[in-house]
Structures are given as structure tokens and as C-alpha cells.
C-alpha positions in Angstrom: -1.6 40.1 -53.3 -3.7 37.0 -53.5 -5.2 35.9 -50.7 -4.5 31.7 -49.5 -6.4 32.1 -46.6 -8.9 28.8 -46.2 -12.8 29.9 -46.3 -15.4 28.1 -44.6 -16.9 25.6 -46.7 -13.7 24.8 -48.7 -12.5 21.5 -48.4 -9.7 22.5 -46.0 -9.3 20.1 -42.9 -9.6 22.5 -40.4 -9.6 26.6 -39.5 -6.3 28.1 -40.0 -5.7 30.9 -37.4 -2.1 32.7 -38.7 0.2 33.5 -35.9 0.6 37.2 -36.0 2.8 37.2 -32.8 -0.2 38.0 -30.1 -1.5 37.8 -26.9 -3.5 34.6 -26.3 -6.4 36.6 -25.5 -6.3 38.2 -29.4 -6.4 34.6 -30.4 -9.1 33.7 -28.6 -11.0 36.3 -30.0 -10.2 35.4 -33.1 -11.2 32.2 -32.7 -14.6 33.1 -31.2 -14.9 35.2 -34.4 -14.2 32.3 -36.7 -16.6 29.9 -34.8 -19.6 32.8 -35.0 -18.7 32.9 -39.0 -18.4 29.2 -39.2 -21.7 28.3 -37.3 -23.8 30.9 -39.6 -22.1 29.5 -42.5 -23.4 26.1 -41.2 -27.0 27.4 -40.9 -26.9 29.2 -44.1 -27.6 26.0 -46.7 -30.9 25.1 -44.7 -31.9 28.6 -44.8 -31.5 28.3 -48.2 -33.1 25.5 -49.1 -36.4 26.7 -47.1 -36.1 30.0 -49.2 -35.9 27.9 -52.0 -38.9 25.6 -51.6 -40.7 27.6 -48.7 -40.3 24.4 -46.2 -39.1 21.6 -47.5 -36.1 20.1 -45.8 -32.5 20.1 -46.8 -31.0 17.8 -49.2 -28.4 15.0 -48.3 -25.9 16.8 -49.6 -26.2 20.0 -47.9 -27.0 18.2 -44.7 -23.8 16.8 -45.0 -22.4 20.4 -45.2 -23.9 21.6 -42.4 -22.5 18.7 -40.3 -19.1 19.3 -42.0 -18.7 22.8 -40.8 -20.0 22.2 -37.5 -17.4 19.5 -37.2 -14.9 21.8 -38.3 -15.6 24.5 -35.5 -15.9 21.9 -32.6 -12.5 20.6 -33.8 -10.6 24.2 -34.1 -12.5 25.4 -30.4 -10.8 22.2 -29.1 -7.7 22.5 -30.7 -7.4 26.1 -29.4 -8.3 25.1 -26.1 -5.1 22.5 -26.0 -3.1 25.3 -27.0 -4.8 27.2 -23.9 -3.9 25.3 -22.2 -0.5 24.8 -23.1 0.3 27.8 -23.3 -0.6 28.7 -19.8 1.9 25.7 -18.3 4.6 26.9 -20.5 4.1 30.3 -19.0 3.8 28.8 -15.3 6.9 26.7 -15.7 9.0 30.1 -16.9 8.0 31.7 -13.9 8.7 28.8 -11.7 12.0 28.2 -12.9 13.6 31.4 -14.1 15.9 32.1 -11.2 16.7 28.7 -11.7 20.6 30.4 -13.7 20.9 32.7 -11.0 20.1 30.2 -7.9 22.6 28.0 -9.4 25.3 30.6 -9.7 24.7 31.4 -5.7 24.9 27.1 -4.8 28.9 27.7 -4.5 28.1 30.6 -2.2 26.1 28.2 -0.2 28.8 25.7 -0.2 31.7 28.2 1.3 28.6 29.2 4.3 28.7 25.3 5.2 32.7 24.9 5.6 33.3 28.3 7.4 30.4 26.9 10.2 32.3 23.5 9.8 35.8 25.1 11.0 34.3 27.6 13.6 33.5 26.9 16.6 30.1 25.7 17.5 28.6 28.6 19.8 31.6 31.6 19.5 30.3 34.7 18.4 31.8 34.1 14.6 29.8 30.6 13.9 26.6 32.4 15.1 26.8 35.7 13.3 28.0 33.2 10.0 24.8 31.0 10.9 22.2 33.8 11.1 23.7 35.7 7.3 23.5 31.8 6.1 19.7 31.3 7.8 19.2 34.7 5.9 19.9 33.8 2.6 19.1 30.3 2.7 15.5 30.9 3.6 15.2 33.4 0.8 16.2 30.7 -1.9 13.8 28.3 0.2 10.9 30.4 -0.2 12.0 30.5 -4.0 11.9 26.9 -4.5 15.0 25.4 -3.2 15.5 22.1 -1.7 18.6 20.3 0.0 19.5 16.6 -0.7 21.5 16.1 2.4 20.5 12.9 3.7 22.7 10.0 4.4 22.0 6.5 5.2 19.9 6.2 2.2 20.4 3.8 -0.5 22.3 5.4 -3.7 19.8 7.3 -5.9 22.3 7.7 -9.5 19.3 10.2 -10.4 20.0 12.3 -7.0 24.0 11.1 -6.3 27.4 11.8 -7.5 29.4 9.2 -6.0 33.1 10.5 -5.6 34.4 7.9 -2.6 33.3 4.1 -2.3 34.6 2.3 1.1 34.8 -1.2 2.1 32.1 -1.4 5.0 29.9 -4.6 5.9 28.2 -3.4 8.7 25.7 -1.3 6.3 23.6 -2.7 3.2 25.8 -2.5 0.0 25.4 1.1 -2.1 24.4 3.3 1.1 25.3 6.7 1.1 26.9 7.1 4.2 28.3 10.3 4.2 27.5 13.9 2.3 30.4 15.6 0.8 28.9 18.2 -1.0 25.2 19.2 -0.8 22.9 18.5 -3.8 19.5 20.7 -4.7 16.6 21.1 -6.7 14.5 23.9 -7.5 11.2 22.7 -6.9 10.9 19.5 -8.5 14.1 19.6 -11.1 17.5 19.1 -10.4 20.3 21.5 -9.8 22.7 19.7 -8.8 23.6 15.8 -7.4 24.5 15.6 -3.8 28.7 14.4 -4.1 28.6 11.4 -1.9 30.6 8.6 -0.4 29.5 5.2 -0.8 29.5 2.0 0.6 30.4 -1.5 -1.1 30.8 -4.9 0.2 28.0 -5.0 2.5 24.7 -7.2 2.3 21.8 -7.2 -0.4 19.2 -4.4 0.7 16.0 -6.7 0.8 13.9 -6.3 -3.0 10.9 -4.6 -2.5 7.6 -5.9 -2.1 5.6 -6.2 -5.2 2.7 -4.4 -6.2 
């Protein structure tokens, strides 16, 4: 079969490293391997030429060469390095969000905890046995990355909010979030779900804020 494979000192762009399906650590070694035949190929023409003459200097032209190649391996280290890089925050951000299905299947869960401690009564020996199984389980999600958006008397956030109920109500400034009807969350930083809200209209301006 012939082999398409770039050499160094062909007039290819760059070092082609195939992706052979492994570990980033196999790559890199690869890489390191290419660099090491790259850089002696880059020494070889002045070699060369001093074999060739005893001492005299490279020509232009395999000057130019040399500074090709070593071009070429600075740019394939570099571009490896990105993909390093990459590579590593792709593989954080799995491992930071993949509960992220089954934390979002458990949100309804969460949801039936807070009405049955809404209808019992505060301080009978249902509400705190429901509290402490709903402390349990809520502070194992916590610890996993989960955060409430439960708080009211804010202004409305369309990024955060789901507004389900808009009121007539002066006495507040217009587009407050005045009550929380269903609790929203995020999983560290992204979104699970928008908080279900009720709004309220007809109010005052909220003052602009100050510029920067």
C-alpha cells in the first residue's frame, strides 16, 4: 500500500499526526518523536554542507531549509499544545456535568419535598422527619453542583425566569419577581431549569444603571 504520509522536508504545511484513536499521552509521544526527527532533519543540511567543503557555511538556500523545518516543529508543538489543552477542558467539563441527566430527572422529586413541607405543619413530627430526608438529599446534589434560584424581589432575569403570572401592582418597580412558584437550578454554572415566577407590571421604571 503506498504510503501518503508527509516527510520532513516536503513542502507540506505542517506535521500530520493521524488519529489512531489514543490516549493523549500516545500523542504526545508521538509528537515528541516527530519534533526529535524534525529538529535532526533541520541540522542535517549544515552538516552537510561542512562535510562537503570542510567548513564553509551553508548556502541561502539550505539556510532557508533549516529555518523552514524548525518553523514547522514550533508550529506542530504549539498546535498540539492547544489541543492539550483542549482536550483536558473537554474532559473536565464531562466530569463536571455528567450527572447533569440524572440531577435533572430528581428536580421533580425536589419539587414534591417542597409542597408536602408547605401543607404540613411547621414543627409536628411529619414536617421534621420530611425536612431532615429533604436536608439529606438536597445536600448530596449541593455538594454535586446544584444551586437554587429562589429569590424574589429581584428584577426579571428572561435568562433565569419563566414568567407564568403577571399582576397589576404599583407599590414595587415594574418587572419584579415577586413571588416563586416553582424553584429554578443550575448545575454549577449552566442552567437546569428557569425558576416559574409571578411578575409584576404597572409599577415605576427601576432607575438605569450607572455607566461604566
Amino acid at each position: 500500500m503506498e504510503d501518503n504520509t508527509p516527510k520532513a522536508g516536503e513542502d507540506d504545511d505542517s506535521y500530520v499526526i493521524e488519529d489512531t484513536g489514543g490516549s493523549i499521552e500516545e500523542i504526545e509521544r508521538e509528537m515528541q518523536e516527530a519534533a526529535k526527527e524534525a529538529a535532526a532533519e533541520a541540522a542535517a543540511p549544515d552538516a552537510a554542507a561542512g562535510a562537503a567543503d570542510g567548513s564553509a557555511p551553508a548556502s541561502d538556500e539550505l539556510r532557508a531549509q533549516n529555518r523552514a523545518l524548525q518553523d514547522r516543529v514550533l508550529r506542530t508543538m504549539a498546535d498540539f499544545d492547544n489541543f492539550r489543552k483542549r482536550a483536558e477542558r473537554e474532559k473536565q467539563d464531562f466530569f463536571k456535568y455528567a450527572l447533569a441527566g440524572a440531577i435533572k430527572d430528581l428536580l421533580p422529586v425536589l419539587d414534591n419535598f417542597d409542597r408536602a413541607l408547605e401543607h404540613a405543619e411547621e414543627g409536628d413530627d411529619f414536617h421534621k422527619g420530611v425536612l431532615l430526608i429533604y436536608k439529606q438529599l438536597f445536600d448530596v446534589l449541593q455538594k454535586n453542583g446544584l444551586k437554587t434560584i429562589e429569590e424574589s424581589g429581584v428584577h426579571f432575569d428572561p435568562n433565569i425566569h419563566e414568567a407564568v403570572v403577571r399582576e397589576e401592582d404599583s407599590t414595587v418597580p415594574n418587572h419584579t419577581v415577586v413571588a416563586i412558584l416553582q424553584k429554578g437550578y443550575f448545575l454549577h454554572d449552566r442552567l437546569l431549569r428557569p425558576a416559574l415566577v409571578r411578575v409584576a407590571v404597572g409599577g415605576p421604571e427601576r432607575d438605569a444603571p450607572p455607566q461604566a
